[in-house]
N, CA, C and O atoms as a GROMACS GRO file, in nm:
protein
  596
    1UNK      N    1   4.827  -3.213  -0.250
    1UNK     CA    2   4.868  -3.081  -0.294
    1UNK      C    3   4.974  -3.097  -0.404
    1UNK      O    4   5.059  -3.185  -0.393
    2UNK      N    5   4.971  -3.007  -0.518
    2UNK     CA    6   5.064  -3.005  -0.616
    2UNK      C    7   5.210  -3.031  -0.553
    2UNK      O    8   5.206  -3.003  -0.433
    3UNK      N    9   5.310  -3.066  -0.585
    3UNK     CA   10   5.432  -3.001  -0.543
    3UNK      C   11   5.495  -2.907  -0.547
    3UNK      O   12   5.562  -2.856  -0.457
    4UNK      N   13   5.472  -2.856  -0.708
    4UNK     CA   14   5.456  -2.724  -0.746
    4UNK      C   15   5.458  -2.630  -0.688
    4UNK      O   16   5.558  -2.558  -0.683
    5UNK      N   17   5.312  -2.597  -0.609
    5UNK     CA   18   5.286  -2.513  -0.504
    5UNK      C   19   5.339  -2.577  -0.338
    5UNK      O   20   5.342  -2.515  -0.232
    6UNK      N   21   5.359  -2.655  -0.353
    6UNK     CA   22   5.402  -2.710  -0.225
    6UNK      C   23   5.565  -2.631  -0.206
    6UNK      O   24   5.588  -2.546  -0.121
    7UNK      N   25   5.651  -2.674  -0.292
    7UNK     CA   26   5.753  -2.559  -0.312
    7UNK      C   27   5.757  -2.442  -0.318
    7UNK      O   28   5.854  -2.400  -0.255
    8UNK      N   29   5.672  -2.331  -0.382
    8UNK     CA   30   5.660  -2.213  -0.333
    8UNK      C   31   5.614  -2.200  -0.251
    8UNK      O   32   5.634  -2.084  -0.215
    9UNK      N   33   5.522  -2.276  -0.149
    9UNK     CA   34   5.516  -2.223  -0.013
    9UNK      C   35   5.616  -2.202   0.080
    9UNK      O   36   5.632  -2.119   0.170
   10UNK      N   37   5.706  -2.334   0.022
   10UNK     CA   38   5.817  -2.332   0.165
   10UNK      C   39   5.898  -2.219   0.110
   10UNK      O   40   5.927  -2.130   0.189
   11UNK      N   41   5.936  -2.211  -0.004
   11UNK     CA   42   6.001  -2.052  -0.047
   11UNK      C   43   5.937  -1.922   0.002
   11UNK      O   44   6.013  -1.830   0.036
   12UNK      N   45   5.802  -1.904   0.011
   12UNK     CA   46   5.758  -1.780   0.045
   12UNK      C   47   5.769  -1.812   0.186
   12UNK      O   48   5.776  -1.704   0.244
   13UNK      N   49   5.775  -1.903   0.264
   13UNK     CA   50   5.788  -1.904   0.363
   13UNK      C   51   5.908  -1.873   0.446
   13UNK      O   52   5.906  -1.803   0.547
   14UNK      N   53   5.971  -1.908   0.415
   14UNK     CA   54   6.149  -1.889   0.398
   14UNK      C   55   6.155  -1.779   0.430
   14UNK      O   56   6.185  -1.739   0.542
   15UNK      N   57   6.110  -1.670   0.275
   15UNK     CA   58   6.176  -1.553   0.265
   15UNK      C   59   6.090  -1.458   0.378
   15UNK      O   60   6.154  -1.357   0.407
   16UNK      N   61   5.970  -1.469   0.442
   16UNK     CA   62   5.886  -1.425   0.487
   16UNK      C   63   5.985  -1.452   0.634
   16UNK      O   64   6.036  -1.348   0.675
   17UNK      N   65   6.005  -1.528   0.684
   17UNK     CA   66   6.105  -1.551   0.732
   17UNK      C   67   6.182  -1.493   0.820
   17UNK      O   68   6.195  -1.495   0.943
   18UNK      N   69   6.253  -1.412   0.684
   18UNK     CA   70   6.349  -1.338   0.683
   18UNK      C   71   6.332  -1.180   0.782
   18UNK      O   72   6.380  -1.114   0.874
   19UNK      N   73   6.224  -1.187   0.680
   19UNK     CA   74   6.113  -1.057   0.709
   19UNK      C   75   6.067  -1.032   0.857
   19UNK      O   76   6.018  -0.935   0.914
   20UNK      N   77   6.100  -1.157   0.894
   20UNK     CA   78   5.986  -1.181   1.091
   20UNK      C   79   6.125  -1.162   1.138
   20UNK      O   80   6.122  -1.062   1.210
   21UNK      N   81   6.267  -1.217   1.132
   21UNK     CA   82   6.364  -1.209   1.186
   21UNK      C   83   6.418  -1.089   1.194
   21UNK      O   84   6.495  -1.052   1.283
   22UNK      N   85   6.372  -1.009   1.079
   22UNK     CA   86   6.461  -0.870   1.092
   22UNK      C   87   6.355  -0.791   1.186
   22UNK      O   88   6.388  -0.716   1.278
   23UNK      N   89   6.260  -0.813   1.157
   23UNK     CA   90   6.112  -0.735   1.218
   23UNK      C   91   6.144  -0.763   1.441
   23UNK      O   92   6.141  -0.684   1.535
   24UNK      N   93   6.173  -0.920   1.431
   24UNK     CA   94   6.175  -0.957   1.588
   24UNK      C   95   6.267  -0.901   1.622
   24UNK      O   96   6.260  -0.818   1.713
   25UNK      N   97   6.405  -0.936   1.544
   25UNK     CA   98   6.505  -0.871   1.590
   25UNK      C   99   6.562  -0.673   1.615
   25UNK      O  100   6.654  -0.620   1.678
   26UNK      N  101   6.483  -0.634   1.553
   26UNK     CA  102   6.483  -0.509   1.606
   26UNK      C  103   6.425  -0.462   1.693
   26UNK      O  104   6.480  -0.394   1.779
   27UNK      N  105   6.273  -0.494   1.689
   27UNK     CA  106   6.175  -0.498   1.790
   27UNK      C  107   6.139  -0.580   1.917
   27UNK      O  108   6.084  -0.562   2.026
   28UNK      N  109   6.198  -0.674   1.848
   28UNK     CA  110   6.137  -0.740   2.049
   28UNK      C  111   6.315  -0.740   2.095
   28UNK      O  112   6.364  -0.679   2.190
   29UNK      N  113   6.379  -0.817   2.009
   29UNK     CA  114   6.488  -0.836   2.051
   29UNK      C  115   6.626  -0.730   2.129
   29UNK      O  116   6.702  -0.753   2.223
   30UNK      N  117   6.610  -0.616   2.042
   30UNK     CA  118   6.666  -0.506   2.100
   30UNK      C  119   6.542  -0.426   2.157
   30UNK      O  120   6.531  -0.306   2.182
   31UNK      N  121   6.470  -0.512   2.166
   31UNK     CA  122   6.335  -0.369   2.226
   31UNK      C  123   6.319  -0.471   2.385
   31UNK      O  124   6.414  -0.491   2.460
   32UNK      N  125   6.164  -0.528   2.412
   32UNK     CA  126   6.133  -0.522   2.563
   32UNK      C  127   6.233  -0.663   2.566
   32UNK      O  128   6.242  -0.689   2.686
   33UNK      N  129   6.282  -0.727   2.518
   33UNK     CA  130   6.310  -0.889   2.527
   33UNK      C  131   6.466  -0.851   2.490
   33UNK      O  132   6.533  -0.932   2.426
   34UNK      N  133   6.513  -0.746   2.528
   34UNK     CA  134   6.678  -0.723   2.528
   34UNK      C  135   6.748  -0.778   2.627
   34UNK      O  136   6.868  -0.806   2.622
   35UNK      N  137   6.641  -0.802   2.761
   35UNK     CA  138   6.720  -0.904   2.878
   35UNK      C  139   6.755  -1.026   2.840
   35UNK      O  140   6.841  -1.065   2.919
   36UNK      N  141   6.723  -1.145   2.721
   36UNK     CA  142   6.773  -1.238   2.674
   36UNK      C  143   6.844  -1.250   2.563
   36UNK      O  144   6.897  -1.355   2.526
   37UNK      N  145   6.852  -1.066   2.466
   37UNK     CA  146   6.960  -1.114   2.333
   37UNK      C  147   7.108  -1.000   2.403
   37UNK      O  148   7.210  -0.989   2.334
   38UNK      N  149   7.103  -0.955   2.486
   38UNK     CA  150   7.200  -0.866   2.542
   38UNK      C  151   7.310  -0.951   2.522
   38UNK      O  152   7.384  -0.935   2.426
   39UNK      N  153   7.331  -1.063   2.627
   39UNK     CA  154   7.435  -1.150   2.616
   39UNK      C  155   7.472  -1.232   2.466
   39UNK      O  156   7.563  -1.315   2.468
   40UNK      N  157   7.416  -1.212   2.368
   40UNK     CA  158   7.455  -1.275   2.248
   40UNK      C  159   7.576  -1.145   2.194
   40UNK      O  160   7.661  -1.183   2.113
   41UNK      N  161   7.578  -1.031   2.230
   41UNK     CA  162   7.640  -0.906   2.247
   41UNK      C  163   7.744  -0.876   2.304
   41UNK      O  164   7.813  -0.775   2.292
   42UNK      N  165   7.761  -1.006   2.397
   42UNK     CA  166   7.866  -1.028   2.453
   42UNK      C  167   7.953  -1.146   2.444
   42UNK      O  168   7.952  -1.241   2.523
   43UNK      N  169   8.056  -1.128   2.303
   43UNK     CA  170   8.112  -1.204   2.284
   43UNK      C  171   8.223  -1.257   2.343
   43UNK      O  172   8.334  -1.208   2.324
   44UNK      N  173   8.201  -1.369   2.423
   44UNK     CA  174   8.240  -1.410   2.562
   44UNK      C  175   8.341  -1.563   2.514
   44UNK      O  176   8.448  -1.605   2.559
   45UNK      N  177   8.253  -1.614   2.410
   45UNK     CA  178   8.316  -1.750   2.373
   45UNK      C  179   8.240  -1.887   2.433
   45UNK      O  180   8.270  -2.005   2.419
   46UNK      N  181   8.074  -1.788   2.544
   46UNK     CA  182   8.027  -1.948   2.584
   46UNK      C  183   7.920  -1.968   2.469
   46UNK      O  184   7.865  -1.897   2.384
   47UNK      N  185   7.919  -2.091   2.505
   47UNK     CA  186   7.820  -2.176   2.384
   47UNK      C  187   7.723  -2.174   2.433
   47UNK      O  188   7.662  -2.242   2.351
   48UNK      N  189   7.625  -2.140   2.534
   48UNK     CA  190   7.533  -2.155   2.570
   48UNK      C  191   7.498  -2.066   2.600
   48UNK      O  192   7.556  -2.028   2.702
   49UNK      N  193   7.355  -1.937   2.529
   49UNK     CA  194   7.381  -1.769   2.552
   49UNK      C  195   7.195  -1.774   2.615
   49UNK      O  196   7.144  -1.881   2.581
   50UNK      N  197   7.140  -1.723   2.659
   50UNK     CA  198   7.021  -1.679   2.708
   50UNK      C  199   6.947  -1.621   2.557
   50UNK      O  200   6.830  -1.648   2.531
   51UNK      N  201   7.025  -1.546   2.474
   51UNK     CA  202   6.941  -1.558   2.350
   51UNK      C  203   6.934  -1.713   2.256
   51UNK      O  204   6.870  -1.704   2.152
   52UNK      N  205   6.981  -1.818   2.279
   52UNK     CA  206   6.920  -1.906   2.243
   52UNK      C  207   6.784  -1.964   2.298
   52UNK      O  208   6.757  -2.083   2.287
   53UNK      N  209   6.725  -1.900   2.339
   53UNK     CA  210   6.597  -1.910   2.376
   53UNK      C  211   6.484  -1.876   2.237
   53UNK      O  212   6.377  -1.926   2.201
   54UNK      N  213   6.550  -1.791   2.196
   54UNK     CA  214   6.494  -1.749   2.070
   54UNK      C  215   6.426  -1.862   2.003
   54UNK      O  216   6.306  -1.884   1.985
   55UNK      N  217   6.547  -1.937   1.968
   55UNK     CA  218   6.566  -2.053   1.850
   55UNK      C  219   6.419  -2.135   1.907
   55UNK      O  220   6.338  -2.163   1.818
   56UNK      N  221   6.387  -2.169   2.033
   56UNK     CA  222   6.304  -2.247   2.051
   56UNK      C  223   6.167  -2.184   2.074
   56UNK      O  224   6.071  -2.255   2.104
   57UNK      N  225   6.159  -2.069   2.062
   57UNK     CA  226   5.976  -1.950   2.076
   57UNK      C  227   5.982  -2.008   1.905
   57UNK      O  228   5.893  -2.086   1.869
   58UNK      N  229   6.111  -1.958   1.788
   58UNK     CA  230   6.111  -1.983   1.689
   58UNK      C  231   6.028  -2.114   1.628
   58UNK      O  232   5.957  -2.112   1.527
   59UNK      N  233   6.040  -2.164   1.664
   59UNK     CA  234   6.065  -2.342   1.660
   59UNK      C  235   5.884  -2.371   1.641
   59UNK      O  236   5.806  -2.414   1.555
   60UNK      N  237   5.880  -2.318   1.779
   60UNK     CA  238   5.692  -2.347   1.819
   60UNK      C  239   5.613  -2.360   1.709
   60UNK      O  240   5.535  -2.453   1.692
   61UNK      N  241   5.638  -2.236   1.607
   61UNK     CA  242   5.470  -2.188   1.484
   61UNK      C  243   5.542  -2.335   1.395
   61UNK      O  244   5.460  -2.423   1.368
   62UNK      N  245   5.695  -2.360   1.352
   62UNK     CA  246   5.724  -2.448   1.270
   62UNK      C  247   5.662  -2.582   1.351
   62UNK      O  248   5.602  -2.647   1.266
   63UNK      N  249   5.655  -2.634   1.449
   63UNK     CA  250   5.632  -2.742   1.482
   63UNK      C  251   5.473  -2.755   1.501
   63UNK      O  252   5.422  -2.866   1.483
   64UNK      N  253   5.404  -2.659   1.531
   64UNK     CA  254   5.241  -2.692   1.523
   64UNK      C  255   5.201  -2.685   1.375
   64UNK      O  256   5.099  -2.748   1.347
   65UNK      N  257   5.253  -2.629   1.289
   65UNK     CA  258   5.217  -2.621   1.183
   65UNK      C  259   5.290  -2.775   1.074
   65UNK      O  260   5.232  -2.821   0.976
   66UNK      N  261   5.337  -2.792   1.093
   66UNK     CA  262   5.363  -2.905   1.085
   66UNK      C  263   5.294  -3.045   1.128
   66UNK      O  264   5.255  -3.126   1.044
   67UNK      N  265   5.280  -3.066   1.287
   67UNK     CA  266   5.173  -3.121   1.334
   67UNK      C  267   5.003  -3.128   1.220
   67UNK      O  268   4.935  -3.209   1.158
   68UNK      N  269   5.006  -3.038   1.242
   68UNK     CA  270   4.848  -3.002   1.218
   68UNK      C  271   4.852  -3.016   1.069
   68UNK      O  272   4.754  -3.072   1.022
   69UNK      N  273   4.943  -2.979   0.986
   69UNK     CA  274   4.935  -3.023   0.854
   69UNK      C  275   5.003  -3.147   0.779
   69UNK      O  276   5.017  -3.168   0.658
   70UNK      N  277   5.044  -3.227   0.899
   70UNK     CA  278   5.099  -3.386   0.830
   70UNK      C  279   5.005  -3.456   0.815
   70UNK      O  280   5.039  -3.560   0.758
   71UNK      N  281   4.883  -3.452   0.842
   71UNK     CA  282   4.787  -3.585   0.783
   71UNK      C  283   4.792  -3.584   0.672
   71UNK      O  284   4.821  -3.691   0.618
   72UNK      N  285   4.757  -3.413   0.554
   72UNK     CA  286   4.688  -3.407   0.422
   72UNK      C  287   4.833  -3.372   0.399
   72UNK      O  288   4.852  -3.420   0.287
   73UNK      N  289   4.942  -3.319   0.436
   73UNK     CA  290   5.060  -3.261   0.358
   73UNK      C  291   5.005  -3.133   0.320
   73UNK      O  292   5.045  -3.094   0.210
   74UNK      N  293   4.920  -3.053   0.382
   74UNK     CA  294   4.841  -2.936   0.339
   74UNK      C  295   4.918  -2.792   0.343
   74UNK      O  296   4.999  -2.782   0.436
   75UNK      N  297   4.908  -2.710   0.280
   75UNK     CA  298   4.989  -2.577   0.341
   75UNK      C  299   5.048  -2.549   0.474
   75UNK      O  300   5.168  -2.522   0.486
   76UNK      N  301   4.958  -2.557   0.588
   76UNK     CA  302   5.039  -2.565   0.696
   76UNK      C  303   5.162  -2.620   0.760
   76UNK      O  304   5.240  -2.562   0.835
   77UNK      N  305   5.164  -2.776   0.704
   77UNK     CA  306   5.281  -2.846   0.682
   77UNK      C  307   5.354  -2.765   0.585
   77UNK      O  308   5.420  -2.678   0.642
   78UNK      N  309   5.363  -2.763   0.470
   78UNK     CA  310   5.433  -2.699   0.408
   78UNK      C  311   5.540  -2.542   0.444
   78UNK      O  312   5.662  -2.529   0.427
   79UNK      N  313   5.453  -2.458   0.489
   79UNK     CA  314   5.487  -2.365   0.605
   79UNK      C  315   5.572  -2.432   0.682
   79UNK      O  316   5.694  -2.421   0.668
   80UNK      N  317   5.528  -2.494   0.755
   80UNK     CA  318   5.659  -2.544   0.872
   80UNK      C  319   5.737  -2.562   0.843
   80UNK      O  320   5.834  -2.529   0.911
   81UNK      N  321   5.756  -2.638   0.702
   81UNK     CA  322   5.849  -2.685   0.648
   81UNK      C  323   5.966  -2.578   0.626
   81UNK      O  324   6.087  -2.583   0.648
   82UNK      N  325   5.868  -2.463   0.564
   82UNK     CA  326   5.964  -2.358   0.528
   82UNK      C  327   5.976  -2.210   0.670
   82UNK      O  328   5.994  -2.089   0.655
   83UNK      N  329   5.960  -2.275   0.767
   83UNK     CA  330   6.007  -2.169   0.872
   83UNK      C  331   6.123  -2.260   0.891
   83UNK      O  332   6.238  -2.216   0.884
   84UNK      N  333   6.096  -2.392   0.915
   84UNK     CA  334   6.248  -2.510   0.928
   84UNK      C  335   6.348  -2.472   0.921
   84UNK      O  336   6.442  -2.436   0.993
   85UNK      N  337   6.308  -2.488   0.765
   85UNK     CA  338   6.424  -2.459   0.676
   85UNK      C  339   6.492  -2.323   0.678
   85UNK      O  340   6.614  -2.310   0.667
   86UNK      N  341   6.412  -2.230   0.690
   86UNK     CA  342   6.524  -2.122   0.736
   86UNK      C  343   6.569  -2.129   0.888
   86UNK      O  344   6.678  -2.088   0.926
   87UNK      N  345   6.491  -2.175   0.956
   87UNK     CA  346   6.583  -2.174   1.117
   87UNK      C  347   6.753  -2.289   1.071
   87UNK      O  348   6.868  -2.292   1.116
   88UNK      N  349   6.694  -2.349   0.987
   88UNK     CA  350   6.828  -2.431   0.945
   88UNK      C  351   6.950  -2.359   0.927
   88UNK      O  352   7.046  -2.364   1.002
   89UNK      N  353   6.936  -2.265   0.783
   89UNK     CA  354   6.982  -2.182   0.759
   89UNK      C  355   7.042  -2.063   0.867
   89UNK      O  356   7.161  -2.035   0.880
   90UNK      N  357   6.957  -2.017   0.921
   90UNK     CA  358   6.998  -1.920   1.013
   90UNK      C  359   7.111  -1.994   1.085
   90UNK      O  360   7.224  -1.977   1.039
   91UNK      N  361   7.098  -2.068   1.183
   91UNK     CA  362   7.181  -2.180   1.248
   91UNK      C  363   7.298  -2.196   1.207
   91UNK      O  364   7.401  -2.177   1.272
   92UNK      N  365   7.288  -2.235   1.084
   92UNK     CA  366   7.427  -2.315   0.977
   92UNK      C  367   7.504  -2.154   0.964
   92UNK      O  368   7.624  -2.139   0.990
   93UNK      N  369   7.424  -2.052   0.923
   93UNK     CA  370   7.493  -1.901   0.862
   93UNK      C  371   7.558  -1.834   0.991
   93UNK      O  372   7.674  -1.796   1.000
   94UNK      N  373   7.431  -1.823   1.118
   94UNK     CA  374   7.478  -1.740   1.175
   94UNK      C  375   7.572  -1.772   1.326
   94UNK      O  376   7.666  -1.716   1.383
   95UNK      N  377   7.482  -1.897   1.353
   95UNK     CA  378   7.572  -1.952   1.507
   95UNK      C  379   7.686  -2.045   1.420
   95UNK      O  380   7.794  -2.010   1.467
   96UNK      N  381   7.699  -2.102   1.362
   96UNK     CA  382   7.788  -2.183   1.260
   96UNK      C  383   7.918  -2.088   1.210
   96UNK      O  384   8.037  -2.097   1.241
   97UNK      N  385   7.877  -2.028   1.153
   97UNK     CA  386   7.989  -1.971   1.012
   97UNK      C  387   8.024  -1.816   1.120
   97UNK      O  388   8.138  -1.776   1.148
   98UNK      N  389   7.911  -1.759   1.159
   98UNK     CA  390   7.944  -1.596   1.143
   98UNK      C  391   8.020  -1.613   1.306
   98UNK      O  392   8.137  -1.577   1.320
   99UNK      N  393   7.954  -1.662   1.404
   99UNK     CA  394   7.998  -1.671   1.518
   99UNK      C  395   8.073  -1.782   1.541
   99UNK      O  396   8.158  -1.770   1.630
  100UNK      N  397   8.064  -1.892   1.483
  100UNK     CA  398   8.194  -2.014   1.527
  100UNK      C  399   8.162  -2.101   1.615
  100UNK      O  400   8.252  -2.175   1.655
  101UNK      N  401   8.017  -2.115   1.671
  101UNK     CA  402   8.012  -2.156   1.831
  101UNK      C  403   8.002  -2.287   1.797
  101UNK      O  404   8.048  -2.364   1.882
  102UNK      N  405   7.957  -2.337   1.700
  102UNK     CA  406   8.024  -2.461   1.626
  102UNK      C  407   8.110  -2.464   1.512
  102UNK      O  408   8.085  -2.420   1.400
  103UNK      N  409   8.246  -2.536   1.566
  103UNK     CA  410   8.408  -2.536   1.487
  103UNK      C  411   8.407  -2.582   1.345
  103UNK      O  412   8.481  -2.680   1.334
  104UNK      N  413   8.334  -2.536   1.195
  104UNK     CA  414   8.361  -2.576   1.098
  104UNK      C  415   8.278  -2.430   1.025
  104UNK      O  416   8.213  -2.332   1.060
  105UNK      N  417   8.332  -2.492   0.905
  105UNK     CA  418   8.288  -2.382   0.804
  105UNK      C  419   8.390  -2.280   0.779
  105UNK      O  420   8.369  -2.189   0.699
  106UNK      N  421   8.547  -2.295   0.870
  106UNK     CA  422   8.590  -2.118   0.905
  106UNK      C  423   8.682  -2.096   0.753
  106UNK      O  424   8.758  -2.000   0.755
  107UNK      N  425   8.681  -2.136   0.691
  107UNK     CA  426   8.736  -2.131   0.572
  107UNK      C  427   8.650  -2.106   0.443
  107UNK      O  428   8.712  -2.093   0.337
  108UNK      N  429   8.503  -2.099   0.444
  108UNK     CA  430   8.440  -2.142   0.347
  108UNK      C  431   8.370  -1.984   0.355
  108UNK      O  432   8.306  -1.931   0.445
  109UNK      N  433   8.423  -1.921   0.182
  109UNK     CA  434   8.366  -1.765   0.169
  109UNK      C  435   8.332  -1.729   0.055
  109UNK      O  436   8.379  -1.769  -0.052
  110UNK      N  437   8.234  -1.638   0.076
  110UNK     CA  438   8.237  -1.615  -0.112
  110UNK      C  439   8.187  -1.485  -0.038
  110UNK      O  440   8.161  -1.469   0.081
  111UNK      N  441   8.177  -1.355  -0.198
  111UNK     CA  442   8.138  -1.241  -0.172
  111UNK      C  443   8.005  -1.206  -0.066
  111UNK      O  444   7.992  -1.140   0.036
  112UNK      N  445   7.920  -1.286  -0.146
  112UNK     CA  446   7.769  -1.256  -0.041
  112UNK      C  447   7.783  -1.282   0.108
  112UNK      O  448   7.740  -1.206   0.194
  113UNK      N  449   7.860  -1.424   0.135
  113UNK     CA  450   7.907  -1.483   0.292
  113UNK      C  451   7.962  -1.366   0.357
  113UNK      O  452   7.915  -1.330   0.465
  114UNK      N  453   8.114  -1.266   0.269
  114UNK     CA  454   8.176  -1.140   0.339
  114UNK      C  455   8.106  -1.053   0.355
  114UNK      O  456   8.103  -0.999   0.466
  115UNK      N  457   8.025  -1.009   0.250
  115UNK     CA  458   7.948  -0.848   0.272
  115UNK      C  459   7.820  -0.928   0.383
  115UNK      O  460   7.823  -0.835   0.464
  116UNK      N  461   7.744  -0.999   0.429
  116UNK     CA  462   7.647  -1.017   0.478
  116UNK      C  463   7.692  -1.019   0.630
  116UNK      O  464   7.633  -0.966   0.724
  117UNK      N  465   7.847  -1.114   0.633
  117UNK     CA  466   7.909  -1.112   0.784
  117UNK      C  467   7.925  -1.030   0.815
  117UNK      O  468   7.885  -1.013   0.930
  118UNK      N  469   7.992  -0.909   0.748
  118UNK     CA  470   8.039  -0.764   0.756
  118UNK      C  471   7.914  -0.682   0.810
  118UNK      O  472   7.934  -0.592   0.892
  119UNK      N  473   7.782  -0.712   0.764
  119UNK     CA  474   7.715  -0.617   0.820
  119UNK      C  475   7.632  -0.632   0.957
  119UNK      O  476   7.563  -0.552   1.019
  120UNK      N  477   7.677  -0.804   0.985
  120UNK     CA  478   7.619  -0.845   1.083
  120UNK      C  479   7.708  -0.840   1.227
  120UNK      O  480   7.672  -0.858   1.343
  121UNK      N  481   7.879  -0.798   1.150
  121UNK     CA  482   7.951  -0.818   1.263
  121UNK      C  483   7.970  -0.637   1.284
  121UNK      O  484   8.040  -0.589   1.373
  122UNK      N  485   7.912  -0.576   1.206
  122UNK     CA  486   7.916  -0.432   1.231
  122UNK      C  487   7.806  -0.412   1.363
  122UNK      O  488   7.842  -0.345   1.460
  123UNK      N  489   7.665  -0.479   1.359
  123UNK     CA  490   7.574  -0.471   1.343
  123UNK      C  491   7.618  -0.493   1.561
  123UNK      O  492   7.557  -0.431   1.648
  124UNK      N  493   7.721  -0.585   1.586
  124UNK     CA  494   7.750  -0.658   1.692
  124UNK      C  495   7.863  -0.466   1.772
  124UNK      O  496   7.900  -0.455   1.889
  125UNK      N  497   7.880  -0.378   1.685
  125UNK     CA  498   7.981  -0.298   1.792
  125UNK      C  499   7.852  -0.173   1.844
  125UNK      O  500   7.759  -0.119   1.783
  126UNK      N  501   7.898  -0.164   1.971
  126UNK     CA  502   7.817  -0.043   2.094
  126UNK      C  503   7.757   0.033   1.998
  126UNK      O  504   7.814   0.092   1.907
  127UNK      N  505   7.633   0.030   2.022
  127UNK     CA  506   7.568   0.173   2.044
  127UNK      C  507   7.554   0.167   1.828
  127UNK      O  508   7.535   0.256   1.745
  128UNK      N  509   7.578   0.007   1.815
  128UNK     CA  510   7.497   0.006   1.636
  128UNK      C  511   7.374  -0.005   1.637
  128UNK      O  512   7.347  -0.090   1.722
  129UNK      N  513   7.252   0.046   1.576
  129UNK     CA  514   7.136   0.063   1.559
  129UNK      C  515   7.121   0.015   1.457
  129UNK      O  516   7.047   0.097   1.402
  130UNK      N  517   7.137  -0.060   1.391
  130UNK     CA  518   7.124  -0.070   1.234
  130UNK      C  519   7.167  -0.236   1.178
  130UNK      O  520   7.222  -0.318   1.251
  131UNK      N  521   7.134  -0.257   1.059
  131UNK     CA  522   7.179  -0.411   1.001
  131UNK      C  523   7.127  -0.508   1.104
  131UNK      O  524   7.197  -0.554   1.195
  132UNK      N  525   6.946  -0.547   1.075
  132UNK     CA  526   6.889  -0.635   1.174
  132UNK      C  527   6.863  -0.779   1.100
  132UNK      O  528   6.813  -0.877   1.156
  133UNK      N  529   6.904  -0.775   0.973
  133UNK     CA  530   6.861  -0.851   0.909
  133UNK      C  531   6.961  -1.008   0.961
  133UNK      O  532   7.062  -1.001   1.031
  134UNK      N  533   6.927  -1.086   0.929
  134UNK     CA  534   7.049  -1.234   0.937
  134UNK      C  535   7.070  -1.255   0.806
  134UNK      O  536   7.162  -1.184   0.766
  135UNK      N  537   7.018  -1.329   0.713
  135UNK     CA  538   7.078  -1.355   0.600
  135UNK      C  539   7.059  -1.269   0.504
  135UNK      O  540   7.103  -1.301   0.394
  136UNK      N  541   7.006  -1.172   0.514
  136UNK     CA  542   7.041  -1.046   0.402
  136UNK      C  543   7.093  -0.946   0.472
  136UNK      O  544   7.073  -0.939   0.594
  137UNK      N  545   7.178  -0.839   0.394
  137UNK     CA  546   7.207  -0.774   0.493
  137UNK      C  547   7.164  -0.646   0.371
  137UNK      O  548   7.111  -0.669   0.262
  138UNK      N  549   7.200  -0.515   0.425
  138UNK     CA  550   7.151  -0.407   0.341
  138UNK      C  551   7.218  -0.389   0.247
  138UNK      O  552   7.330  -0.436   0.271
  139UNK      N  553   7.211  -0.320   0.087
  139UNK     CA  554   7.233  -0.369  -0.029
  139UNK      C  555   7.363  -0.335  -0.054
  139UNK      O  556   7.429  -0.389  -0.143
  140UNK      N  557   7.428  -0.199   0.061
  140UNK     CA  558   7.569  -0.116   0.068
  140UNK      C  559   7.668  -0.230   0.071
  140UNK      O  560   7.770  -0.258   0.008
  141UNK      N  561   7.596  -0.287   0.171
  141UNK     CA  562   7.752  -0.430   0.189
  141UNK      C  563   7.816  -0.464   0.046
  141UNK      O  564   7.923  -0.432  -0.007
  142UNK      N  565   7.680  -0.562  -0.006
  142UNK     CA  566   7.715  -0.649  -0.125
  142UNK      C  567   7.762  -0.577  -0.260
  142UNK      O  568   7.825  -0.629  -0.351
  143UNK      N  569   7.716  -0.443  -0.253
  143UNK     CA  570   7.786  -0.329  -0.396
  143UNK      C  571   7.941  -0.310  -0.328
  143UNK      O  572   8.043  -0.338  -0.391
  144UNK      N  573   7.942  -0.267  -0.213
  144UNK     CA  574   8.080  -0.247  -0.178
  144UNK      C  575   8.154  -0.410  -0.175
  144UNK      O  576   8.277  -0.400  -0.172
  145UNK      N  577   8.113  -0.532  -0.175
  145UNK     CA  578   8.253  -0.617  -0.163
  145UNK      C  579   8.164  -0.687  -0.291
  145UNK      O  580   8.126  -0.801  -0.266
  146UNK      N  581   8.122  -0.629  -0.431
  146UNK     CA  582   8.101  -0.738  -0.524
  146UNK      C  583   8.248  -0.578  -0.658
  146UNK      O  584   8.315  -0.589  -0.761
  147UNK      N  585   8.222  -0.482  -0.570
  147UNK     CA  586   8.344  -0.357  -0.670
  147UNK      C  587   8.485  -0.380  -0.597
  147UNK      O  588   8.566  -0.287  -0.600
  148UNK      N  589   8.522  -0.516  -0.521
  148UNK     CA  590   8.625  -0.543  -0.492
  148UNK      C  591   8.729  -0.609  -0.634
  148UNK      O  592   8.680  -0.629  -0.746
  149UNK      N  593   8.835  -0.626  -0.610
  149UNK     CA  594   8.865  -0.717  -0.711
  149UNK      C  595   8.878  -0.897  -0.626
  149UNK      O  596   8.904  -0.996  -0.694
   0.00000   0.00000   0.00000
């Protein structure tokens, strides 16, 4: 396979991603499967939450697809590659940086990092309905902290 296209797959994959996370997370997650992200809601300080269960249903499509596409390096691999890579991301952004549950990063900010935390730590008080996204957040954030000085 080109590399070319081998790279925009894992990019469309990525961003598609994004798209399944905001989609799960409103719907399954605050919907029938709220008995395992409830406690992520409850910021308690343990490291070990019943919504990390997520991370590993997550995990599954990246790892068969992967499997099944490492002989030829074929799209499917490629895909995996790029669900990976955003579970990476998610990980590093959101259990890492936004929540802390691993100790580094707490210094490291730029505008997009504030307005995106901001809508995710809004997103964390009673009875919020809204801001499902993880690494994007809705466009209000980033106009309101890019007209900061």
């Amino acid at each position: 396979m080109n590399w070319i296209l081998a790279v925009l797959i894992v990019i469309a994959a990525f961003f598609f991603m994004e798209f399944m996370a905001w989609f799960t997370h409103k719907y399954v997650m605050h919907g029938f499967l709220w008995v395992l992200h409830k406690d992520h809601h409850i910021r308690d300080g343990r490291k070990v939450e019943w919504n990390d269960v997520f991370a590993l249903i997550f995990s599954v499509p990246s790892i068969v697809l992967i499997y099944f596409g490492y002989a030829d390096f074929d799209y499917r691999f490629w895909i995996g590659i790029g669900i990976l890579t955003y579970g990476i991301a998610y990980f590093m952004f959101h259990d890492v940086y936004v929540h802390q549950r691993v100790k580094m990063l707490k210094n490291f900010s730029n505008r997009y990092l504030r307005a995106t935390v901001k809508a995710h730590l809004e997103h964390h008080n009673p009875h919020a309905h809204y801001n499902y996204g993880f690494l994007v957040a809705p466009i209000r954030y980033y106009v309101e902290e890019f007209k900061k000085k």
